[in-house]
Every structure is written in structure tokens, then in C-alpha cells.
C-alpha positions in Angstrom: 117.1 205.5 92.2 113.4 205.7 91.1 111.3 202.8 90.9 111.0 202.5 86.8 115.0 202.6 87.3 114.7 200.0 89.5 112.7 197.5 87.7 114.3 197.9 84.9 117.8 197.0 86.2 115.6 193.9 88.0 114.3 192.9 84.3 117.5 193.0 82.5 119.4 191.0 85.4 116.9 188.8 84.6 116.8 188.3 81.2 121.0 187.8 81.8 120.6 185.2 84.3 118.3 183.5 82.0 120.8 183.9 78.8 123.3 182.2 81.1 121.5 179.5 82.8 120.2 178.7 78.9 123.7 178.7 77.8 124.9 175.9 80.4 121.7 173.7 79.6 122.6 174.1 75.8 126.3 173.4 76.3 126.1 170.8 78.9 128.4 168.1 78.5 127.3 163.9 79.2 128.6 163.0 82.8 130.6 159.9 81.2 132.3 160.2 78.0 130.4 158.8 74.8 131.8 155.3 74.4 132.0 154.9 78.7 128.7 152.8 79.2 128.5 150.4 82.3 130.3 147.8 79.8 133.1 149.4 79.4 133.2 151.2 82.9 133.3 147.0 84.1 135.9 146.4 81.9 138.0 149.0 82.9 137.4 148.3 86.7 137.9 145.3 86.0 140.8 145.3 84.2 139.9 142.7 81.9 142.3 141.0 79.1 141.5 140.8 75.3 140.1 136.9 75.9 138.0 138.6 79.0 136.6 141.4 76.9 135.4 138.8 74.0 134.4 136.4 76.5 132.5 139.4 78.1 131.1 140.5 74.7 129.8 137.1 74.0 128.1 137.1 77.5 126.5 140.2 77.0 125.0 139.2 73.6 123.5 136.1 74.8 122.2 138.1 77.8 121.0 140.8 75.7 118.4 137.7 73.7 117.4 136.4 76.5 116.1 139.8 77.8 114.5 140.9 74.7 112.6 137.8 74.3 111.0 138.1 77.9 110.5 141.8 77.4 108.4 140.8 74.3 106.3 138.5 76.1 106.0 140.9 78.4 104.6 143.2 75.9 102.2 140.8 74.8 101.4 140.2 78.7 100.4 143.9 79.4 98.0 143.5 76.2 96.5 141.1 77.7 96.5 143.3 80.9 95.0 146.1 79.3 91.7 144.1 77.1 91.1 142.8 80.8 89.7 147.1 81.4 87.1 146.4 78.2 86.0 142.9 79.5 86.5 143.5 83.0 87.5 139.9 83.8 88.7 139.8 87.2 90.1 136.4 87.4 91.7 137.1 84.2 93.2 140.2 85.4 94.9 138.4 88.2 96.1 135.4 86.0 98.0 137.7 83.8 99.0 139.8 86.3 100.9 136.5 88.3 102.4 136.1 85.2 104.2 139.3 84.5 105.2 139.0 88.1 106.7 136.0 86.9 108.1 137.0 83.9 110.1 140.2 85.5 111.7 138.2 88.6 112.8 136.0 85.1 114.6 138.9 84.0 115.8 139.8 87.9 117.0 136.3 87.6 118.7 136.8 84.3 120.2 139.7 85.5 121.9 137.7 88.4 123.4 134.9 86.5 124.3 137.1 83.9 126.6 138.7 87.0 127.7 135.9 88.3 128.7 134.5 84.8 130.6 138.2 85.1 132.5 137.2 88.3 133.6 133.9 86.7 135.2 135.4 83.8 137.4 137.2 86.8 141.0 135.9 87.9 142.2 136.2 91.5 143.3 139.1 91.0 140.4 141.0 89.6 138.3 139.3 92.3 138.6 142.7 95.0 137.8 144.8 92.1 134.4 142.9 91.3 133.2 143.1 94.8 133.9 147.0 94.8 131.9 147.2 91.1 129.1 144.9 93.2 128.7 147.9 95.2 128.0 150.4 92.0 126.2 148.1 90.0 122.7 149.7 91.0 124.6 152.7 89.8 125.9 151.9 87.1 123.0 150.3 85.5 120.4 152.8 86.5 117.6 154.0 84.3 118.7 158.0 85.0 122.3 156.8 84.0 121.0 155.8 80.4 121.8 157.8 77.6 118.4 158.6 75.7 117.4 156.7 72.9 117.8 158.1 69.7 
């Protein structure tokens, strides 16, 4: 086999390796079905009732506020953060920084009660299967394990 031969066979082996890898990027299915977020994944590991699941829902919602409210003043915080590069205003730097420390361990905290509110709504029964979903929860609610925003 010559060399022209030879690179030819290389370049269309190639080109067909790159058809196929493009075909299982295009066709790639989502690792959890469509409807299984992490609310549903804790309420089937959980094994939660009707009155669980509304009782859950109404958790989440409240939650859900509470979070966007702090993630706005937030927002407003790192505008603040940002007008301190045109003045440069050290001490005013620091002072807002403190406070968007603050205001994230808020939501840190949030996030806690909003668990433990969770573990409450368990029976007995479901109580083994909440400290196994403890364990995933990192998981589970990981920023690489959110579907993109549409």
C-alpha cells in the first residue's frame, strides 16, 4: 500500500469516527428521565404518601421564596461589589463583601432547615431511607446535575 493509499484510508476513518461520535452527542439521551428532578427522586426514595407529597410541595414553595429573596439582595450586594472597582473604596469593599458572606451562609442555613423540615415530614419507617438520601444530597442537588435553563 502506497502512502496516498494510506492517508487516504487514515482520512476517511476519520471523517467516520467523527460522523459517529457526532451522532451519539446529537442523540444523547438526559441521565434521569424528564420529570425525575431531586424532588421527585426524594419522593420516591422516600416513599412519601399523598399528604407527604403536598406537605413536601408546600415546603418546597416556601423554600423556594425565601431563596429568591436573598439571591436578589444578593444581586444588589455584588452591585455594590462591583461600583467599589470605579471608586476604589477599600473599606467599602470589605463591608459589602462581610455581607454577602453573610447573606450566602443565610441561604446554607435555609438550605438546612429546609432539610430538616424534610426529615420531619418522615414516619418511622421512612426514617433509614432519609439518612441513605443524606448521603446523595450533594448529588442530587449539584449544579452539573441541573438540567439547563431554557
Amino acid at each position: 500500500m502506497n502512502k496516498s493509499k494510506l492517508i487516504t484510508l487514515f482520512a476517511i476513518l476519520m471523517v467516520a469516527l467523527n460522523l459517529i461520535l457526532v451522532f451519539f452527542l446529537w442523540n444523547k439521551k438526559p441521565h434521569h428521565p424528564k420529570n425525575e428532578g431531586p424532588k421527585q427522586v426524594i419522593i420516591e426514595r422516600l416513599d412519601f404518601d399523598e399528604n407527604q407529597i403536598q406537605a413536601y410541595e408546600l415546603l418546597i414553595d416556601v423554600h423556594k421564596l425565601k431563596v429568591q429573596e436573598l439571591n436578589s439582595e444578593i444581586g444588589e450586594l455584588k452591585q455594590l461589589l462591583f461600583q467599589t472597582l470605579i471608586t476604589k473604596d477599600q473599606a467599602s469593599k470589605d463591608a459589602v463583601m462581610l455581607v454577602l458572606e453573610s447573606k450566602k451562609r443565610e441561604i446554607e442555613e435555609l438550605n438546612y432547615v429546609h432539610f430538616k423540615e424534610l426529615k420531619s415530614l418522615c414516619s418511622l419507617e421512612q426514617e433509614d431511607a432519609f439518612v441513605l438520601l443524606v448521603d446523595d444530597l450533594g448529588k442530587l442537588f449539584s449544579p452539573r446535575n441541573k438540567p439547563p435553563k431554557k
